[in-house]
Structure formats: C-alpha cells, structure tokens
Residue, then its C-alpha position, 0 to 999 in steps of 0.5 A: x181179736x185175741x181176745x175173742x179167741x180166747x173166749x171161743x177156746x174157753x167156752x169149747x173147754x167148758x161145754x156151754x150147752x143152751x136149751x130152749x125153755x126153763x133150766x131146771x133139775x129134770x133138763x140138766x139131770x137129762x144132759x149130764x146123761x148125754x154127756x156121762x156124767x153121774x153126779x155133778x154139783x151146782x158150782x154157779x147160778x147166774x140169773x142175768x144169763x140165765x146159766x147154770x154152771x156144773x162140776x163133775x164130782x167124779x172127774x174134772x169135767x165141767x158143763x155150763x148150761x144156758x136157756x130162757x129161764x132158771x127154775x127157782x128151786x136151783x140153787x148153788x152147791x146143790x147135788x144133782x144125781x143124773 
C-alpha cells in the first residue's frame, strides 16, 4: 500500500502527461509550451511504455510524456526548443 502511494506522489512530482497518438518532437515541443518550459533536453526514451522523459535545462522542472507510439527520430540527449 505504501508503495503505491509513492508511486502516485512521484508521478504528481514529475508531471506524467499522456496524449493519444504519436509522441514526437512537434507534440512535445506544443506541451512544453503549456507547461513554460523553453528548452528542455531528452534525458529518457523508453520504447516499452512508449515515454519520453524531459529535463528543463533553465530550471529543475521535469516532465515525462506518454502516448501510443514514439517517433523514431527521437533520440536521447537531444535538445528540444519549444
């Protein structure tokens, strides 16, 4: 039980946003928009949940975002310029 809230208190911590459809650059890029981040780099890409994980270079704000599918042009330690 503990556990799980745990889980629940980390995910509110790093601001798990899922989207229907493909993850790609353009969607995050939007996202980090709502969210006011500028820039922000890819410090995670996990193909079995289909997550992209993100660290605001400006600040340390982190976002993770999950959908259906990741574009394969993302790769980790990319740059993203919202």
């Amino acid at each position: 039980m503990l556990g799980w809230i745990l889980l629940g208190l980390a995910t509110a911590a790093v601001g798990v946003i899922v989207i229907s459809g493909m993850v790609t650059k353009k969607r995050i890029q939007e996202k980090m928009r709502e969210k006011g981040m500028r820039e922000a780099l890819i410090t995670e890409i996990n193909n079995c949940t289909n997550t992209v994980k993100l660290e605001a270079l400006d600040s340390e704000d982190t976002m993770e975002i999950r959908g259906d599918e990741l574009d394969y042009e993302l790769s980790e330690y990319d740059t993203i310029t919202a």
